[in-house]
Wavefront OBJ file of the C-alpha trace (Angstrom):
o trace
v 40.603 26.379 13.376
v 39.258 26.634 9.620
v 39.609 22.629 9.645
v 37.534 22.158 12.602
v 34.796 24.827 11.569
v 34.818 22.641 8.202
v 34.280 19.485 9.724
v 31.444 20.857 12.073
v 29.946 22.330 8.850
v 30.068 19.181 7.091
v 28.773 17.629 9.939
v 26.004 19.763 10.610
v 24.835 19.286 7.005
v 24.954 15.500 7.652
v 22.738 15.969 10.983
v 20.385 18.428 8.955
v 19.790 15.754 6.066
v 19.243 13.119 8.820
v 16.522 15.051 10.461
v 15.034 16.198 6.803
v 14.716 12.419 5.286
v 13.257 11.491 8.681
v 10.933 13.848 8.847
v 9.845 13.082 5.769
v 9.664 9.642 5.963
v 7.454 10.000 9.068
v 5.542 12.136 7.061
v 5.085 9.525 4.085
v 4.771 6.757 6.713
v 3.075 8.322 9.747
v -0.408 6.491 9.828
v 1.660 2.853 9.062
v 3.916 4.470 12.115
v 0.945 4.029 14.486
v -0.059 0.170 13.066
v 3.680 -0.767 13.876
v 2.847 0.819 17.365
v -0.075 -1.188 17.677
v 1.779 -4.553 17.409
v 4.421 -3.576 19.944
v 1.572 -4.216 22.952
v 2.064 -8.159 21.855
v 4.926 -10.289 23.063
v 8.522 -9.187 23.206
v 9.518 -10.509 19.988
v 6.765 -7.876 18.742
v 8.148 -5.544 21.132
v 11.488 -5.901 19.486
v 10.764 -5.598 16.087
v 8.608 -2.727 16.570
v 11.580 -1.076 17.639
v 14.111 -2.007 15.009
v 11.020 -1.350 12.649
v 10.488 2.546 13.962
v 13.887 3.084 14.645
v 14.759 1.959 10.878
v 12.255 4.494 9.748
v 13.214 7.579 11.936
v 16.800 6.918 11.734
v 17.260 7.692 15.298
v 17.717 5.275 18.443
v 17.335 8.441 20.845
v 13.988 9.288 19.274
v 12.564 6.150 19.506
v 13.659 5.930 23.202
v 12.959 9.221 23.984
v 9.360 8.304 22.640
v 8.963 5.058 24.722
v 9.605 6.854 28.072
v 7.315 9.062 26.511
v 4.395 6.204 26.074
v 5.960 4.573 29.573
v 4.701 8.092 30.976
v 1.521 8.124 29.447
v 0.377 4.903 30.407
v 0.302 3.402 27.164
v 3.270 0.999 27.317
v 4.165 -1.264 30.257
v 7.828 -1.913 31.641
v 8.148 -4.923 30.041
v 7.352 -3.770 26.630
v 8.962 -0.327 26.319
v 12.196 -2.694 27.454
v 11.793 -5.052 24.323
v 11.434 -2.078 21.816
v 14.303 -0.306 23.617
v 16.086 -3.350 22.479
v 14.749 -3.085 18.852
v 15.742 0.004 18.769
v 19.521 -0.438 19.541
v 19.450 -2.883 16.440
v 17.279 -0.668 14.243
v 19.760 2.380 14.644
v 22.660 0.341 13.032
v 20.955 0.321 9.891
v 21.889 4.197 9.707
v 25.674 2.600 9.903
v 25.167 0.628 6.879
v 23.774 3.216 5.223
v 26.734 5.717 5.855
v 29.358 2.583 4.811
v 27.727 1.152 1.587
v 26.291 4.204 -0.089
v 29.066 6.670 1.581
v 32.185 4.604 1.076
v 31.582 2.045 -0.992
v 29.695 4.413 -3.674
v 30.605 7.756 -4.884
v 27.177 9.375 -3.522
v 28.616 13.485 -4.467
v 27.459 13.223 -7.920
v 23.853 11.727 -7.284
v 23.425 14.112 -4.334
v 22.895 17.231 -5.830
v 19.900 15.458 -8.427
v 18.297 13.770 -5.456
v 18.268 17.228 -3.995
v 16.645 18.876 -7.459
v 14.427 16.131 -7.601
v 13.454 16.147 -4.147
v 12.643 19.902 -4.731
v 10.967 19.619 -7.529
v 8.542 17.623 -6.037
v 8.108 20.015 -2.878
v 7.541 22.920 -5.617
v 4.841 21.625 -7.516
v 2.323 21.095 -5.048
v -0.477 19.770 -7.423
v 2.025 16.599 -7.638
v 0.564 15.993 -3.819
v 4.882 14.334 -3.255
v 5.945 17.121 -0.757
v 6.271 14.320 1.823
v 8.375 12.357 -0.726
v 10.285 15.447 -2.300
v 11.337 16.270 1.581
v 13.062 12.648 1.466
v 15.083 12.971 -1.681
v 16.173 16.410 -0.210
v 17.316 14.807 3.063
v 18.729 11.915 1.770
v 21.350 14.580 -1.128
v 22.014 16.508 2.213
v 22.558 13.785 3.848
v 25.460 12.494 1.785
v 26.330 15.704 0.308
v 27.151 16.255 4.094
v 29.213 12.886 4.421
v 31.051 13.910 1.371
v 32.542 17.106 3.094
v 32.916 15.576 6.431
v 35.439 12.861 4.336
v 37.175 15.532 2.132
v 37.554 18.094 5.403
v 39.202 15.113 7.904
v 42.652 15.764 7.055
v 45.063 13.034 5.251
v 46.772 11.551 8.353
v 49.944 10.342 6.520
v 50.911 14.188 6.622
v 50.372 14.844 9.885
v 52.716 12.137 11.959
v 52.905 13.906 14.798
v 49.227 13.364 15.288
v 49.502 9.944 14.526
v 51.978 9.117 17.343
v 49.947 11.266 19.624
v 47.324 8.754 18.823
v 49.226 5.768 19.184
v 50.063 6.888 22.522
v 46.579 5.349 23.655
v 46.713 2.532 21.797
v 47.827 -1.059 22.840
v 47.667 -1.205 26.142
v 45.070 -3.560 26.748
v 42.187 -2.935 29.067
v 42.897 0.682 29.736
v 42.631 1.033 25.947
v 39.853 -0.498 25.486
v 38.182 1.290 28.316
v 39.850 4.760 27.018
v 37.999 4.863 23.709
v 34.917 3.323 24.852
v 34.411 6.437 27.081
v 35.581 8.628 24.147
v 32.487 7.231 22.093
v 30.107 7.847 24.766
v 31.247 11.491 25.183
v 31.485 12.104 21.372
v 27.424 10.753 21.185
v 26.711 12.956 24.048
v 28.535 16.202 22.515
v 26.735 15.595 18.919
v 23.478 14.170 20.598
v 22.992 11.588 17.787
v 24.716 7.876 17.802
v 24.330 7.897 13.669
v 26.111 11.491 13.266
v 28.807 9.461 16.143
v 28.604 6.528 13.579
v 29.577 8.251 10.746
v 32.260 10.271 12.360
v 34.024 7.053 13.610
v 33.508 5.385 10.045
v 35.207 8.597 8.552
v 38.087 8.243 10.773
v 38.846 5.036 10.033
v 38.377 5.631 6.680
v 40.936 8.202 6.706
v 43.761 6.251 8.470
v 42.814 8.309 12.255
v 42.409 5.160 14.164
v 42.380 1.265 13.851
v 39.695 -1.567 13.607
v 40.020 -1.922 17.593
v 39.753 1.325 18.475
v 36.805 2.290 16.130
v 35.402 -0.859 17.304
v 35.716 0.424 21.097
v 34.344 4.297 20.261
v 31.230 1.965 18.699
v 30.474 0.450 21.450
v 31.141 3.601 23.572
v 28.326 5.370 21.291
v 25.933 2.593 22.515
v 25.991 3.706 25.813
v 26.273 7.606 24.964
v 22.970 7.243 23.302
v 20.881 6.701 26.095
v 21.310 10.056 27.701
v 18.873 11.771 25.502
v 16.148 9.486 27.132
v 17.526 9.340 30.599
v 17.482 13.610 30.619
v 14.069 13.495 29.074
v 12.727 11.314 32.149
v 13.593 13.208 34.473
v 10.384 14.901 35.915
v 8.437 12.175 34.583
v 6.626 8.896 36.676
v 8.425 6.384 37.963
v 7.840 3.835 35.263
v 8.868 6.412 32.368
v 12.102 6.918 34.648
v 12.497 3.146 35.092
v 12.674 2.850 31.365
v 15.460 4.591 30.571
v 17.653 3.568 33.271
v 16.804 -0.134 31.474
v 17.747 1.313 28.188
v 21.091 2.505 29.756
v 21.815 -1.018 31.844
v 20.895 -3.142 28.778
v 24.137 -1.035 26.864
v 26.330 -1.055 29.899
v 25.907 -4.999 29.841
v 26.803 -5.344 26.832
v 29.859 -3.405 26.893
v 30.766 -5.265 30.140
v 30.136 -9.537 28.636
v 31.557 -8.019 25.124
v 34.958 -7.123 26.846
v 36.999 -10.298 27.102
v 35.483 -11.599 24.117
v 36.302 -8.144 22.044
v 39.125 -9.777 20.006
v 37.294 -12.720 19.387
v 34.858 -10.848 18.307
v 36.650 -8.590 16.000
v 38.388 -11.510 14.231
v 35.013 -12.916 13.886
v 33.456 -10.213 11.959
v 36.403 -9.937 9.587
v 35.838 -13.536 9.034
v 32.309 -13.472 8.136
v 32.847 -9.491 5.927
v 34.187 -9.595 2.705
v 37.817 -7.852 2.574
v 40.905 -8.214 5.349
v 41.109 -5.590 8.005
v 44.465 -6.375 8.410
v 45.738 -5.786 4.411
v 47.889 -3.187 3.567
v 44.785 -1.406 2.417
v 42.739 -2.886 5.067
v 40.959 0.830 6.111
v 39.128 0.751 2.853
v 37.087 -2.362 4.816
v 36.772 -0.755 7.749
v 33.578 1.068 7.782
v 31.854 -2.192 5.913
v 33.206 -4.322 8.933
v 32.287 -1.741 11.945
v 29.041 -1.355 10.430
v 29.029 -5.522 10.482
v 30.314 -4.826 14.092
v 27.870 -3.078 15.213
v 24.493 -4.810 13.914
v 25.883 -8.077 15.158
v 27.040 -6.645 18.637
v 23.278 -5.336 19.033
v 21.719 -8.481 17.849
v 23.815 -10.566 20.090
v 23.053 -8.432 23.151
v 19.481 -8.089 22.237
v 19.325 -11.892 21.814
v 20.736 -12.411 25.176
v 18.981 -9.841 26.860
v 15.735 -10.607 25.597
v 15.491 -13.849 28.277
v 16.156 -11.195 31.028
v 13.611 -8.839 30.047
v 11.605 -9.609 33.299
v 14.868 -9.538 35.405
v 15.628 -6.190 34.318
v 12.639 -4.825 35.085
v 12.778 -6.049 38.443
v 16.247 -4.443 38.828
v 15.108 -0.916 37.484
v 11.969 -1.393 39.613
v 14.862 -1.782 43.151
v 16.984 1.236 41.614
v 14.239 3.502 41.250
v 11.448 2.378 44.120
v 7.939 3.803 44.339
v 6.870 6.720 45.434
v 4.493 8.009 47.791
v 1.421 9.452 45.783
v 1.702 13.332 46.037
v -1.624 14.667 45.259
v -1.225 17.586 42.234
v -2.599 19.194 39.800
v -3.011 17.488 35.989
v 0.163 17.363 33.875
v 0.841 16.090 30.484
v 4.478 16.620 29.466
v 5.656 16.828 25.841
v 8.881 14.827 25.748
v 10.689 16.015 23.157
v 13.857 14.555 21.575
v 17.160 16.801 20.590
v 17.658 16.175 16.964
v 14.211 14.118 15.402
v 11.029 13.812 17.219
v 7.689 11.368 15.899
v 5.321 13.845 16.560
v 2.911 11.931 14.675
v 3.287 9.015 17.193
v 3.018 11.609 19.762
v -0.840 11.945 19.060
v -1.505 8.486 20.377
v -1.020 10.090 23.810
v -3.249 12.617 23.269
v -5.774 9.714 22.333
v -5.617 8.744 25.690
v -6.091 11.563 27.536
v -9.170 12.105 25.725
v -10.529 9.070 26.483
v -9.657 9.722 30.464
v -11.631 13.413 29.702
v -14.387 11.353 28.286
v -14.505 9.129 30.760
v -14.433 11.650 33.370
v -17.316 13.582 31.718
v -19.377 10.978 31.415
v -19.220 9.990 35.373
v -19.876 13.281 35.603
v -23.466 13.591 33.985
v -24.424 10.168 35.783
v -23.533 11.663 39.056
v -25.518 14.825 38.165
v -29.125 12.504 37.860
v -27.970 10.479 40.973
v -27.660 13.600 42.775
v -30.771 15.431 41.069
v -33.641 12.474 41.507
v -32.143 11.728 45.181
v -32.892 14.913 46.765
v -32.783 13.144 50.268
v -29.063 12.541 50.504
v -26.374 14.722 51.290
v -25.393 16.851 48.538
v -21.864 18.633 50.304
v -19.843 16.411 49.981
v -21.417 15.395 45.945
v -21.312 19.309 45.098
v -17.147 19.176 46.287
v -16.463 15.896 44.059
v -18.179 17.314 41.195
v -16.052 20.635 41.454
v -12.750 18.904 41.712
v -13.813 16.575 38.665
v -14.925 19.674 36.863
v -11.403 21.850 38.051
v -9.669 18.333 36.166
v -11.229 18.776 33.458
v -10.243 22.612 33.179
v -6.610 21.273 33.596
v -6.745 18.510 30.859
v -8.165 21.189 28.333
v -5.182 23.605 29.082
v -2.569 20.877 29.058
v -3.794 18.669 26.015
v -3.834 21.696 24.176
v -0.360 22.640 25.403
v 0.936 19.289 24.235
v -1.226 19.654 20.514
v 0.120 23.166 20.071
v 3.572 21.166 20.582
v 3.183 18.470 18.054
v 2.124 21.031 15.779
v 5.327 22.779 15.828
v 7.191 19.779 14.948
v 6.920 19.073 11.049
v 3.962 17.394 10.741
v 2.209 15.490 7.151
v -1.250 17.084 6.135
v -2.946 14.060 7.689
v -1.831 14.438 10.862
v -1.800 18.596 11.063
v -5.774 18.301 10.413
v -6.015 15.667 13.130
v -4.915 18.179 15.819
v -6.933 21.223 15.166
v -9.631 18.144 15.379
v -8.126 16.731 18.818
v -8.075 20.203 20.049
v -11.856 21.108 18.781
v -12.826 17.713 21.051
v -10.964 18.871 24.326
v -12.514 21.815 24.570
v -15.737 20.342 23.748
v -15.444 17.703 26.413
v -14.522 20.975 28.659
v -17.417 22.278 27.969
v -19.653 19.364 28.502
v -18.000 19.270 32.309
v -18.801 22.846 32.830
v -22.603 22.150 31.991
v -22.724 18.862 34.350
v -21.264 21.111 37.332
v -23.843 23.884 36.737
v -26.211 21.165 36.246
v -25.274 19.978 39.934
v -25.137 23.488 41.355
v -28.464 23.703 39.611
v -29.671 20.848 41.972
v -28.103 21.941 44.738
v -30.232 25.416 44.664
v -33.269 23.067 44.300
v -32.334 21.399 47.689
v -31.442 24.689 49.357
v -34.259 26.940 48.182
v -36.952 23.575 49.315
v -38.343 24.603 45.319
v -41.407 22.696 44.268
v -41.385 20.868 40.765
v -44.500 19.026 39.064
v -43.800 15.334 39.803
v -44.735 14.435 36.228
v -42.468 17.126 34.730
v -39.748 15.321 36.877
v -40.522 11.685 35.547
v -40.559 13.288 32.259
v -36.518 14.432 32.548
v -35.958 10.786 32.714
v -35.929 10.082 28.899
v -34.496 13.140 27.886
v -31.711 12.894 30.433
v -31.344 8.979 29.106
v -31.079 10.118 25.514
v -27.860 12.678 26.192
v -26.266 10.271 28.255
v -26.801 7.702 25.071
v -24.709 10.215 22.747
v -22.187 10.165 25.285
v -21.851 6.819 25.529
v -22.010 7.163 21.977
v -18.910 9.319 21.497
v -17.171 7.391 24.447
v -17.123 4.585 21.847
v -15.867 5.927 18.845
v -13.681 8.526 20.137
v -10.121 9.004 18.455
v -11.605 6.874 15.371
v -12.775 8.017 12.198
v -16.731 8.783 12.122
v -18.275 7.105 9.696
v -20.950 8.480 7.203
v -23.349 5.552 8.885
v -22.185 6.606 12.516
v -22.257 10.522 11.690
v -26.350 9.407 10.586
v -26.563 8.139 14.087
v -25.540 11.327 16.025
v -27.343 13.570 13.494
v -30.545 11.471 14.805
v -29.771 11.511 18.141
v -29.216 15.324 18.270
v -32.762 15.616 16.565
v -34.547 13.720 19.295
v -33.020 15.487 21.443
v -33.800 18.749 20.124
v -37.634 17.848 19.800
v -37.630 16.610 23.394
v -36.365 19.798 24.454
v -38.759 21.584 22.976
v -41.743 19.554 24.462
v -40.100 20.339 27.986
v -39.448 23.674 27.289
v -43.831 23.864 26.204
v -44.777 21.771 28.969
v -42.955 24.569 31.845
v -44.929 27.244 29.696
v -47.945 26.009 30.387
v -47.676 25.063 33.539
v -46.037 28.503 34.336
v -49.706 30.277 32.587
v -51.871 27.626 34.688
v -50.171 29.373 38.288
v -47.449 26.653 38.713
v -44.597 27.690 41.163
v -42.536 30.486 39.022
v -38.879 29.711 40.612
v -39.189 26.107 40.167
v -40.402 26.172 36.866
v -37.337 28.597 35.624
v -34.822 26.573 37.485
v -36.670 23.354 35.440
v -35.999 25.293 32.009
v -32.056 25.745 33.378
v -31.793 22.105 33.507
v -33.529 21.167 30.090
v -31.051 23.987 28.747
v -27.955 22.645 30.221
v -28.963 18.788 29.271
v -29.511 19.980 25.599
v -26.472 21.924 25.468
v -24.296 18.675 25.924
v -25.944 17.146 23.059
v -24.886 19.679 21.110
v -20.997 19.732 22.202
v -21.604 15.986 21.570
v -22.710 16.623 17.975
v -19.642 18.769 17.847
v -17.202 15.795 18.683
v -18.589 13.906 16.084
v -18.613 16.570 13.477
v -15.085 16.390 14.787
v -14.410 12.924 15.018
v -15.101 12.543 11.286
v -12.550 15.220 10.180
v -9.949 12.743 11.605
v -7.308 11.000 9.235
l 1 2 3 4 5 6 7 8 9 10 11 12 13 14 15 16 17 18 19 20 21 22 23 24 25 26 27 28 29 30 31 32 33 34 35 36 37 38 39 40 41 42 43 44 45 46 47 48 49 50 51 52 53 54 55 56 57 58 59 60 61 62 63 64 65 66 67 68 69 70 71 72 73 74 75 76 77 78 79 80 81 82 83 84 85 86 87 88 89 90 91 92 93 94 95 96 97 98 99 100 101 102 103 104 105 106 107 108 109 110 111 112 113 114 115 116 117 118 119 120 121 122 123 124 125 126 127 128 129 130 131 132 133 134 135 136 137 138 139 140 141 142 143 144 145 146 147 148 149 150 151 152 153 154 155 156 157 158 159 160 161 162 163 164 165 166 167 168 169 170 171 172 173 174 175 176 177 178 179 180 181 182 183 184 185 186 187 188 189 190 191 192 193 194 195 196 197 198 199 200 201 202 203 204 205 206 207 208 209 210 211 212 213 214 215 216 217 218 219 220 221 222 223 224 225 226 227 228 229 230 231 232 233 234 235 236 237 238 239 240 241 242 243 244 245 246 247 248 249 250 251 252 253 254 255 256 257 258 259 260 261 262 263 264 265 266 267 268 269 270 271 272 273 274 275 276 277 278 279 280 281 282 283 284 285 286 287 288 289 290 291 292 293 294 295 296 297 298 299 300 301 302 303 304 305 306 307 308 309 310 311 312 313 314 315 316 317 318 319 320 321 322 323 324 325 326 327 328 329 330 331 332 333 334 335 336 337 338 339 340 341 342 343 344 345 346 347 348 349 350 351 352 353 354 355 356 357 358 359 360 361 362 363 364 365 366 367 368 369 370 371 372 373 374 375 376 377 378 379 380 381 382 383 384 385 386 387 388 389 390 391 392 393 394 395 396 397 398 399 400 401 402 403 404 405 406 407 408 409 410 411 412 413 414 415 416 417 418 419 420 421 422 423 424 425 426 427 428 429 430 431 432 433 434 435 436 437 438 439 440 441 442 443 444 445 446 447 448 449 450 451 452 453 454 455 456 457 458 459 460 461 462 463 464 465 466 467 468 469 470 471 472 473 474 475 476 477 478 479 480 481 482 483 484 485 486 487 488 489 490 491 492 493 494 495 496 497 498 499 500 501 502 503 504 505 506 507 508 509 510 511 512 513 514 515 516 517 518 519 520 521 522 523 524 525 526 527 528 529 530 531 532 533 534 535 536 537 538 539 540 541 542 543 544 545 546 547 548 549 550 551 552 553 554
């Protein structure tokens, strides 16, 4: 029992140093995070790479995947693309194998451990040094190894436990069922640890030790392929159908490859120890072994991602039969925070968010349009106008609560400075879009009572609203355009102006009912006329708001 306890210590120090150096990594890297996203919407070479490339950096496959069923859901990736970075990302989370082999076998990493870790905190001490992001990343990377170190010393010497060893052998060498055995031992050790790398490096440590030979190793590695991609299949679920169709692909392009890589395993295996320095099969062959699984592994993935990546629209045709449309179910507004078990991008997580506010934008804006086209055409029907205008307005009530939901979310992953300020700024603009949808429903309901009550405004005070009216719906236009961007000082000049003229026409409205109200003009009209110029002028300010906002972001 005390072995076991020290090898799930050891291990959970290993898993704890992962998730530290990746977070701070995505912390040091976060806004080059979201220019690698950018060039995964190009062809699937692009999609590939930008898998390997984020997958490299977040040392995890099931964050990466989780976060493409994520984007899938969203909208912001199509089928075909969140396939070819699922694919990058099975070859970008070997590079967390070599890692563990060259630096954890190959190199006696205990003694520079504990200085990475005192330099690492060092730099998270003195803040003035502005290297917290970077300090975070030493620290991960000593716990890291400092964790692989114990997780070697606490696997037990083998040659003094026989008995174990011809329990073991037991399983071994009978072919197929073999092979088969220990490839669904892999996928049920990935699923128990939920992490392929902390799988990885308990495979490489066996072998290491003498537990298990180059074949079996070899067959738990490919087993972990396939574990992997049950972190994003239970994070789909709930999600669309797209987002769902993506991780059955991720878990059908891993199942294929176990499947063509079975009668050519041996072939395989003898090819790698061709092409890796050192002989598996030497009397001291283990001390090769996690070099050559970690040489297994990377050229298993490329393979299969080469093949694969001439099927990409074939598999998405097969995902699209095993999980069919559905019938459109009419709901209310969700966004859903898919989080992954051990490391989440939360960073990446606020291109999302960028969306959505550009739907809420887009939705306000319609909005306001619909307001004049209802207000200067008193003749048509307004039920029907007044209903839409509610239900657009009850949306946008939903979006505020569940953007924020998701922000608050992101925020309680760990986060670098740049992107912390960016969500108290993305949650400043959703509830200022919120409030520019309440004031274009009163603004309708406003027109509405005109209608019903038959009230009587000066036709030249009317003709009058037309500018004004013009002018808000030019800062929202305005804001529609350089939403979720950085405001410039030039831009930020812009709306300053365009909340000035705004302001000054107000104020000539607001004069212009005054007098008309002392020369005898109709009393309930008039008041109703100062609601509206109110209600117009209050979007320009939320629109000011935004852009005071929009220039806070990173």
């Amino acid at each position: 029992m005390y072995q076991i306890l020290l090898i799930i210590g050891s291990l959970g120090l290993f898993l704890f140093g992962m998730r530290t150096m990746s977070d701070g990594i995505q912390k040091v890297a976060g806004e080059r995070l979201q220019s690698i996203l950018n060039f995964m919407t190009g062809n699937r070479v692009a999609a590939i790479f930008t898998g390997f490339a984020i997958t490299a950096i977040v040392q995890s496959s099931s964050a990466t995947t989780v976060m493409v069923v994520s984007f899938v859901n969203a909208g912001l990736l199509q089928l075909t693309q969140s396939i070819g970075v699922i694919m990058g990302a099975n070859i970008g989370t070997t590079v967390t194998g070599w890692i563990v082999a060259i630096f954890g076998f190959k190199i006696s990493m205990s003694a520079a451990a504990l200085p990475s870790i005192g330099i690492g905190f060092v730099l998270m001490l003195f803040k003035k040094l502005n290297k917290e992001n970077l300090g975070e990343t030493l620290v991960g990377f000593g716990l890291l190894f400092l964790g692989l170190d114990f997780l070697k010393n606490s696997v037990p010497d083998i040659s003094q436990h026989p008995e174990m060893l011809a329990t073991l052998a037991r399983f071994t060498g009978h072919g197929l069922a073999s092979y088969f055995l220990f490839v669904i031992i892999g996928t049920l050790l990935t699923i128990i640890v939920q992490s392929s790398s902390a799988a990885m490096a308990i495979t490489l440590t066996m072998a290491y030790a003498g537990w298990i030979d180059y074949p079996t190793a070899a067959a738990i590695v490919l087993g972990e392929n396939i574990g992997t991609t049950v972190t994003a299949y239970l994070a789909s679920i709930g999600t669309s159908v797209n987002a769902r169709r993506a991780s059955r692909a991720h878990t059908l392009f891993n199942i294929f490859g176990v499947l063509w890589m079975t009668p050519v395993f041996y072939l395989f295996l003898n090819l790698v120890n061709a092409i890796v320095p050192g002989d598996i099969y030497a009397i001291d062959g283990a001390k090769a072994l996690p070099g050559h699984l970690a040489a297994f592994h990377t050229l298993f993935n490329i393979t299969n991602t080469f093949i694969c990546s001439f099927f990409v629209k074939f598999i998405a045709m097969l995902v699209t039969k095993l999980v069919p449309d559905e019938a459109a179910v009419p709901g209310p507004y969700k966004l859903k925070y898919i989080r992954a078990t051990l490391q989440d991008t939360p960073e990446l997580y606020l291109l999302t968010v960028k969306r959505e506010l550009s739907k809420m934008a887009d939705i306000i804006a319609d909005m306001f349009t619909r307001f004049w086209d209802i207000f200067s055409h008193p003749e048509n029907s307004m039920a029907n106008e007044v209903e839409t205008q509610k239900n657009m307005e009850d949306l946008t009530d939903q979006m505020q609560e569940e953007i924020t939901k998701f922000l608050s979310q992101c925020s309680m992953d760990n986060m670098n400075h740049v992107s912390t300020n960016n969500v108290y700024s993305m949650m400043r603009i959703t509830n200022e879009l919120e409030s520019i949808g309440d004031s274009c429903y009163n603004l309708v309901i406003l027109a509405e009572r005109k209608k019903k009550q038959e009230l009587v405004m000066d036709a030249t005070a009317v003709e009058k609203l037309l500018p004004y009216v013009d002018l808000v719906n030019q800062f929202i236009r305005f804001i529609r355009s350089h939403l979720n961007e950085h405001m410039s000082s030039e831009n930020m000049a812009v709306a300053v102006k365009l909340e000035d003229k705004i302001n000054k026409m107000r104020n000539i409205l607001k004069q212009s009912a005054s007098k008309r109200l002392q020369n005898g003009s109709n009393v309930r009209g008039e008041l109703l006329y100062i609601d509206i110029v109110r209600h117009v002028e209050q979007i320009g300010d939320h629109c000011l708001n935004i852009t005071e906002s929009l220039a806070k972001l990173g």
